[in-house]
C-alpha positions as CSV (number, residue, x, y, z in Angstrom):
1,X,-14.1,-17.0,-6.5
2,X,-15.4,-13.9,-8.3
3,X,-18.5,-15.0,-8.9
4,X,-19.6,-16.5,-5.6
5,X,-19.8,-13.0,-4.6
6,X,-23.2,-12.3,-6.2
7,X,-24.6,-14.5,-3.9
8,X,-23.5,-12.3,-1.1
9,X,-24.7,-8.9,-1.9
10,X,-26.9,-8.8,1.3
11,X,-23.9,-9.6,3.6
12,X,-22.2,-7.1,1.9
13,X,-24.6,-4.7,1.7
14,X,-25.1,-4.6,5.6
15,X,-21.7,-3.4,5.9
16,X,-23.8,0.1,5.2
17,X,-24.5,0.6,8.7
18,X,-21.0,1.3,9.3
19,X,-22.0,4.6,8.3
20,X,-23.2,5.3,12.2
21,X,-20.5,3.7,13.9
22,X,-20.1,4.6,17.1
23,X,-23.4,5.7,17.1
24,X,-25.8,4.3,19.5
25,X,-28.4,1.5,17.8
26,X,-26.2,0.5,15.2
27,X,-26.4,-3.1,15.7
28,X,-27.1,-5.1,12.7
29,X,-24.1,-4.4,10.9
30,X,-23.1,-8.0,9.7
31,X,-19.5,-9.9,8.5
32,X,-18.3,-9.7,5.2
33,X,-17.8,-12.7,3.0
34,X,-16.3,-13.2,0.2
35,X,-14.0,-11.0,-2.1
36,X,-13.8,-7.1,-1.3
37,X,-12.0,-3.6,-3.1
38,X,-11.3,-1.5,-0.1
39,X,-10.8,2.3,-1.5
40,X,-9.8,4.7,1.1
41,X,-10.8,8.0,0.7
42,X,-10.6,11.3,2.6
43,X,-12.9,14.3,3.3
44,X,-15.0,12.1,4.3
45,X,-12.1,9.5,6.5
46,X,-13.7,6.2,5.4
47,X,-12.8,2.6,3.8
48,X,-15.6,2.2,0.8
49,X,-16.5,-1.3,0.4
50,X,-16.6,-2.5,-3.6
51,X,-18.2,-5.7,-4.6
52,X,-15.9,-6.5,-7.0
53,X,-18.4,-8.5,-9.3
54,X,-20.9,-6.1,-10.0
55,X,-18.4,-3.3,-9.3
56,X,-20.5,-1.4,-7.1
57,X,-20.1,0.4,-4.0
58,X,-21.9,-2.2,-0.5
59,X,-20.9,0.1,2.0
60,X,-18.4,1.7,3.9
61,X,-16.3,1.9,7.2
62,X,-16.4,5.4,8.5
63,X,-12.6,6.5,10.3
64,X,-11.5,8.8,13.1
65,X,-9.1,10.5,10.8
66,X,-7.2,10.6,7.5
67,X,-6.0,7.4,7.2
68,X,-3.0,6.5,4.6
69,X,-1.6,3.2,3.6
70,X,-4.7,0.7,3.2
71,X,-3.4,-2.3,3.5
72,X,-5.2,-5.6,3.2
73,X,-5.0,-8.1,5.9
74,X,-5.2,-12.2,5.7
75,X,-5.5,-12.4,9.7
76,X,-7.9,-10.9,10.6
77,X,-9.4,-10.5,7.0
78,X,-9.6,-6.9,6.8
79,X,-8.1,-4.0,6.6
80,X,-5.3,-1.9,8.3
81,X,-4.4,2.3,7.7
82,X,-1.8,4.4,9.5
83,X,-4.2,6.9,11.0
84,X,-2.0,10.2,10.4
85,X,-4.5,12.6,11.0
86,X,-3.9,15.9,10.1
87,X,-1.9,19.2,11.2
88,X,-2.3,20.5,15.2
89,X,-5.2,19.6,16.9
90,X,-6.6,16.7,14.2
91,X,-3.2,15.0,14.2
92,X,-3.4,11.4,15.2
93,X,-1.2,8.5,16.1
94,X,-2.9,5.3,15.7
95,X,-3.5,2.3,13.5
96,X,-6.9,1.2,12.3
97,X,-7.7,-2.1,12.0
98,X,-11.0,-3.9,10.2
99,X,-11.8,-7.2,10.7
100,X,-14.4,-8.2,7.7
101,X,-15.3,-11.1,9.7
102,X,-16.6,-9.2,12.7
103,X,-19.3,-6.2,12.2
104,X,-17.1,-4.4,10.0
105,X,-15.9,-1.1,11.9
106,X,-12.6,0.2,12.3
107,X,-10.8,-0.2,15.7
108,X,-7.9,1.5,17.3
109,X,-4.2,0.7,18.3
110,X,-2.6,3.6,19.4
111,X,0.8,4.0,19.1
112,X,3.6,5.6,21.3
113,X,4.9,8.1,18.7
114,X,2.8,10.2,15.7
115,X,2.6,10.5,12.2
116,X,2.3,7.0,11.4
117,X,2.5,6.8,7.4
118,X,2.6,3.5,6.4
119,X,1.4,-0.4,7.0
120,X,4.0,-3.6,5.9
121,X,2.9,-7.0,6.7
122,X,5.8,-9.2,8.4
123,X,5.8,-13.2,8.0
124,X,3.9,-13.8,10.9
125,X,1.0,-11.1,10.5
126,X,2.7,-8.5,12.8
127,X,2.5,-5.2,11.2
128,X,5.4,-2.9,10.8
129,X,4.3,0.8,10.9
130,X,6.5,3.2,9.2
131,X,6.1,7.1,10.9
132,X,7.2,10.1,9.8
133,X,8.8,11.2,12.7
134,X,12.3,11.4,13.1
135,X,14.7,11.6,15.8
136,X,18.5,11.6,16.4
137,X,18.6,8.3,16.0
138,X,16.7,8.1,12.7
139,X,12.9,7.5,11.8
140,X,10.7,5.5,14.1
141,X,9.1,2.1,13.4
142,X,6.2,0.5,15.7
143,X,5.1,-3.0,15.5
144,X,1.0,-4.0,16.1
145,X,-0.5,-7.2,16.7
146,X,-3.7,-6.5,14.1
147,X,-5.1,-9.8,16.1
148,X,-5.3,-8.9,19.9
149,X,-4.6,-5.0,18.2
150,X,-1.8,-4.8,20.8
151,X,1.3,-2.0,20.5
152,X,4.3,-4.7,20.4
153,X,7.2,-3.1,20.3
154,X,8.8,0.5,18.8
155,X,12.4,1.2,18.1
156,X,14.1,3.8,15.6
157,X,15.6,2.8,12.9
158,X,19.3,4.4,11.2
159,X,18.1,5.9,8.5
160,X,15.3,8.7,7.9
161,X,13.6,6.5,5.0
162,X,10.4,6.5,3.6
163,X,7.9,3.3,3.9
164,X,10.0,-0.3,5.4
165,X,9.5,-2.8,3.1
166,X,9.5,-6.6,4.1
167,X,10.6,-9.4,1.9
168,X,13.3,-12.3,2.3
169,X,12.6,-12.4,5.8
170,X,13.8,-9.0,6.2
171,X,12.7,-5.4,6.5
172,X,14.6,-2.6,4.7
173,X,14.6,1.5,3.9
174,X,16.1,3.3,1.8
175,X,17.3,7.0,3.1
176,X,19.6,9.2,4.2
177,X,21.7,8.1,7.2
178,X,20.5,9.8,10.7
179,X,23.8,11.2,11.7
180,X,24.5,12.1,7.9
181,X,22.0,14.2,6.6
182,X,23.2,16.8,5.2
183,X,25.0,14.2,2.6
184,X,23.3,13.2,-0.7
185,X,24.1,9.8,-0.5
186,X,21.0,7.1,0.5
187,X,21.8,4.2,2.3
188,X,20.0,1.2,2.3
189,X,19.2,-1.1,5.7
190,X,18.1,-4.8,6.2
191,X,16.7,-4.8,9.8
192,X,15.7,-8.5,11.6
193,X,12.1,-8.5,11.5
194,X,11.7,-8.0,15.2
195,X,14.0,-5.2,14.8
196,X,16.7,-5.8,17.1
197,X,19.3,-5.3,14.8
198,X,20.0,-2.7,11.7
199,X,22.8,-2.6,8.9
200,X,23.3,-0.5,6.3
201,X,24.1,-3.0,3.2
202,X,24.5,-0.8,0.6
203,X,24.9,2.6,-0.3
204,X,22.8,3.6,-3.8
205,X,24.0,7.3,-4.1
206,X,21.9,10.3,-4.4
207,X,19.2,8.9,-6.7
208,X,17.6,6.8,-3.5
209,X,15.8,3.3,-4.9
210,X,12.2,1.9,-4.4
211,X,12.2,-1.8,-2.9
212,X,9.8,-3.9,-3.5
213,X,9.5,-7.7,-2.3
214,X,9.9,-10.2,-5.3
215,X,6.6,-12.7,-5.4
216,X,9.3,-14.3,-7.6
217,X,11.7,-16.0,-5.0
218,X,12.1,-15.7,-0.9
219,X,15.7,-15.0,-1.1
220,X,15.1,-11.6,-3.5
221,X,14.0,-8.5,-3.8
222,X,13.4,-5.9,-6.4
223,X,14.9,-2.6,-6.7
224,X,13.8,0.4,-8.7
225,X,15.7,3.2,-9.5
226,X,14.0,5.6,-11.2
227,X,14.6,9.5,-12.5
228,X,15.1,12.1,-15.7
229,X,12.5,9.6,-17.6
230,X,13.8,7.0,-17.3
231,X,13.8,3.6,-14.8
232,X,16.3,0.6,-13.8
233,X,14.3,-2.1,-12.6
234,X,16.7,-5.0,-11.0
235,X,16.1,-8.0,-8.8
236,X,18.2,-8.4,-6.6
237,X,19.8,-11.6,-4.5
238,X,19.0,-10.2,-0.6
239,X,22.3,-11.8,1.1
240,X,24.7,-10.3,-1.6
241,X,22.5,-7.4,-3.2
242,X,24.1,-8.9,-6.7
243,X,21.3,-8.3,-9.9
244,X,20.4,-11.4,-11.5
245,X,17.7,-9.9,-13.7
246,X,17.3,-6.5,-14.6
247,X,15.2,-4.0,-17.1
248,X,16.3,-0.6,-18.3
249,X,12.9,1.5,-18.8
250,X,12.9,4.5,-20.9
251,X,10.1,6.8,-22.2
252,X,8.6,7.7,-18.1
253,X,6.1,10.7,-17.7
254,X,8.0,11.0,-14.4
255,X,9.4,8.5,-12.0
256,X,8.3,5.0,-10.2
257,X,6.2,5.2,-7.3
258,X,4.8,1.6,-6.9
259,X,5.3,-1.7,-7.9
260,X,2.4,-4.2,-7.6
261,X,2.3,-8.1,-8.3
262,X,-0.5,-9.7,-10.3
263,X,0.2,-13.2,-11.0
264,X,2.6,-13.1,-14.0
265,X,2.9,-9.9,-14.0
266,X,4.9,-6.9,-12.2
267,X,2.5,-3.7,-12.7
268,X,4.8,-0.2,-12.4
269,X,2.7,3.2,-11.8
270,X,4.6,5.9,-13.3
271,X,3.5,9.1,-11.4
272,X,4.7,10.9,-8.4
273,X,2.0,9.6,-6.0
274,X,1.9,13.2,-4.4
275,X,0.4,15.7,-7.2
276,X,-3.1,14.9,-7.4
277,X,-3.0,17.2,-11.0
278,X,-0.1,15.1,-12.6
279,X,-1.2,12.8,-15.6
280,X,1.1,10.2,-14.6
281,X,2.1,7.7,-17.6
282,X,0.8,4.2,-18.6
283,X,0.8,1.3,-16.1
284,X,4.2,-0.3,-17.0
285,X,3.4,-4.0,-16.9
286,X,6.8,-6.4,-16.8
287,X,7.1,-10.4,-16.9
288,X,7.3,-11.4,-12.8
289,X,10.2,-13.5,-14.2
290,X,12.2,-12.5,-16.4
291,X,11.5,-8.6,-15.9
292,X,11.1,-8.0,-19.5
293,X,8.2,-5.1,-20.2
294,X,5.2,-7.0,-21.7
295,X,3.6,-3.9,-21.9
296,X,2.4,-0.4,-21.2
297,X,-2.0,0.2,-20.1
298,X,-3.4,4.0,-20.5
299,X,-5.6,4.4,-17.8
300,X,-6.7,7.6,-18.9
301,X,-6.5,8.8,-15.6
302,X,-4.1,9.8,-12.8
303,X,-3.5,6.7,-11.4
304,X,-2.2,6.7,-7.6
305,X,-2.6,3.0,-6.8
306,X,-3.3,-0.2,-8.2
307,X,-3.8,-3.5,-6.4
308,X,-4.3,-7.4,-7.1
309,X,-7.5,-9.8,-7.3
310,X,-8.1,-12.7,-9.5
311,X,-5.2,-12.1,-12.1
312,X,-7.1,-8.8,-12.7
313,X,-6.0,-5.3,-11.3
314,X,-8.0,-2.4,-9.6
315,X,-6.6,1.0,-9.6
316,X,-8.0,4.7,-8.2
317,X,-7.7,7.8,-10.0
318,X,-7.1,11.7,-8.5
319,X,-8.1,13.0,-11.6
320,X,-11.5,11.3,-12.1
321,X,-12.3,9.9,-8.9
322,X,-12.7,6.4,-10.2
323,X,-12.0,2.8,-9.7
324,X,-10.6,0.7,-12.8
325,X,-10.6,-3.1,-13.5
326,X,-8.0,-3.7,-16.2
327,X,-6.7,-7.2,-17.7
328,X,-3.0,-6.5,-17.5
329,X,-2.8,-9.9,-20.1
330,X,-5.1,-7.9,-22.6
331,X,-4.0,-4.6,-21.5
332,X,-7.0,-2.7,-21.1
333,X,-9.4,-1.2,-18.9
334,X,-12.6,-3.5,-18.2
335,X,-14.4,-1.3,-16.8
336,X,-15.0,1.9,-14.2
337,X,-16.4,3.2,-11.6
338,X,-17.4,6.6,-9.6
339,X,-16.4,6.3,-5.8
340,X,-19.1,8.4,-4.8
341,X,-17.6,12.2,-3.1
342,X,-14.5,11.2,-4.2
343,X,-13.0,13.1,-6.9
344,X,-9.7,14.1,-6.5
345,X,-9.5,12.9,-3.0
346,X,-8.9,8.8,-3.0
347,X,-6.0,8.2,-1.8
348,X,-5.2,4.1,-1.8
349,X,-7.1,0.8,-2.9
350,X,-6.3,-3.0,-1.6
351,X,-8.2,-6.6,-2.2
352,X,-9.5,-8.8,0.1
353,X,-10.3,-12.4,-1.2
């Protein structure tokens, strides 16, 4: 699949005109085919198109405003971002979404409420957008159609949690309980995918958890607990939340902040994911079965995100502004690349087929 992408460097290459979007004569922008990196930058808003072949940048899809949470869509085959804007008057409250298959801009679904922070995919295609606006009742979730690019639905959900995260036909957060905050206790939810109901399942304590889904098996999920150096990675069964595989980690530069699948393999980043001048550690890379560590990757680079294509990974950097492709079997780094006005300013990266 790779390599039938040198054949399509022209389509791809049109995607250039996406520069003007918006602007009057810009017509001949053309599909996309075949495999693409999307890297989302900011200062300048845009989605930069990668050819993951030749590893060079074939355009780019210009936003509105700062967009976080690049997420790659199967239907249509693009692209979604929670446009978050900025502070006052460049605040937004919308969700872009790029069809690869269509002239490749970004169009808009606004959404009732603002600071919309981050994109999960539900079986089904409906996206679940988490903001980071909170209420009495808790923080707010909106659902989009990304098809017909439709507001669905928007309710609040119990506890004032950081990203939802689907898997085993579920969504859950982790965070402290709306009508509880001032304990230090975080609670974990599993809400119905069309979020009509909302449970709190189990109670972690003050350390808070990462989930993650498990490409493993529909009926788990993976829990990371991470903190002082050192990370408890566990999988868990979603109806009784009882571990049926877990790692201890020990040696962190500082705490979990992702968890990616790539075919065998579980890739960790170890970095905060918020200080664009922290090193970070080595890309922890586990067994997708068994959860034992297979190895750790030196980037040699801040590494905020990593995603999946062809067994191989692809992950940005703060600190040098590039894009890696690194074997997670052979545990290096392939090769690099310069996202072009991007140093220190990427912010997320996500694969296409």
């Amino acid at each position: 699949m790779r390599s039938s992408l040198k054949h399509r460097a022209c389509a791809l290459a049109a995607a250039a005109c996406v520069a003007a979007a918006g602007a009057a004569g810009c017509n001949q922008a053309e599909p996309v085919s075949g495999p693409v990196i999307g890297v989302l930058t900011y200062a300048p808003d845009r989605i930069v198109l990668v050819d993951p072949v030749a590893l060079s940048v074939v355009g780019e899809v210009p936003l509105r405003s700062m967009g976080v949470d690049l997420t790659a869509l199967s239907e249509p085959r693009g692209f979604a971002t929670a446009q978050c804007g900025g502070v006052g008057s460049s605040a937004d409250d919308a969700v872009a979404v790029v069809d690869l298959d269509d002239p490749p801009v970004a169009r808009y679904v606004d959404l009732q409420s603002p600071n919309p922070g981050s994109v999960e995919i539900l079986p089904g295609g409906t996206l679940a957008v988490g903001h980071g606006l909170v209420v009495p009742d808790g923080s707010v979730c909106s659902l989009v159609d990304p098809v017909d690019r439709v507001l669905v639905a928007e309710r609040t959900l119990g506890n004032v949690a950081g990203a939802p995260v689907a898997a085993a036909g579920f969504l859950w957060t982790a965070g402290a309980e709306a009508d509880d905050l001032a304990s230090a206790d975080v609670t974990l939810r599993r809400t119905s995918i069309d979020l009509a109901t909302s449970v709190v399942v189990d109670r972690p304590g003050p350390d808070g958890c990462l989930i993650a889904a498990d490409p493993g098996g529909a009926d788990s999920l993976l829990r990371v607990t991470s903190g002082g150096g050192e990370a408890l990675v566990e999988r868990l069964d979603a109806a009784s939340l009882t571990p049926t595989a877990s790692v201890r980690l020990t040696g962190l530069s500082d705490r979990i902040s992702s968890v990616t699948a790539a075919g065998a393999y579980l890739v960790l980043v170890d970095a905060t994911g918020e200080d664009m001048s922290d090193p970070g550690g080595p890309l922890i890379v586990l067994d997708a079965v068994s959860l034992a560590e297979v190895g750790r990757i030196d980037a040699g680079g801040s590494i905020s995100e990593v995603t999946a294509l062809d067994g191989l990974l692809y992950a940005v950097t703060w600190s040098t502004g590039e894009l890696l492709e690194i074997d997670p079997a052979a545990g290096e780094v392939l090769r690099r690349m310069t996202i072009p006005d991007a140093d220190g300013r990427m912010i997320e990266v996500a694969a296409v087929p």
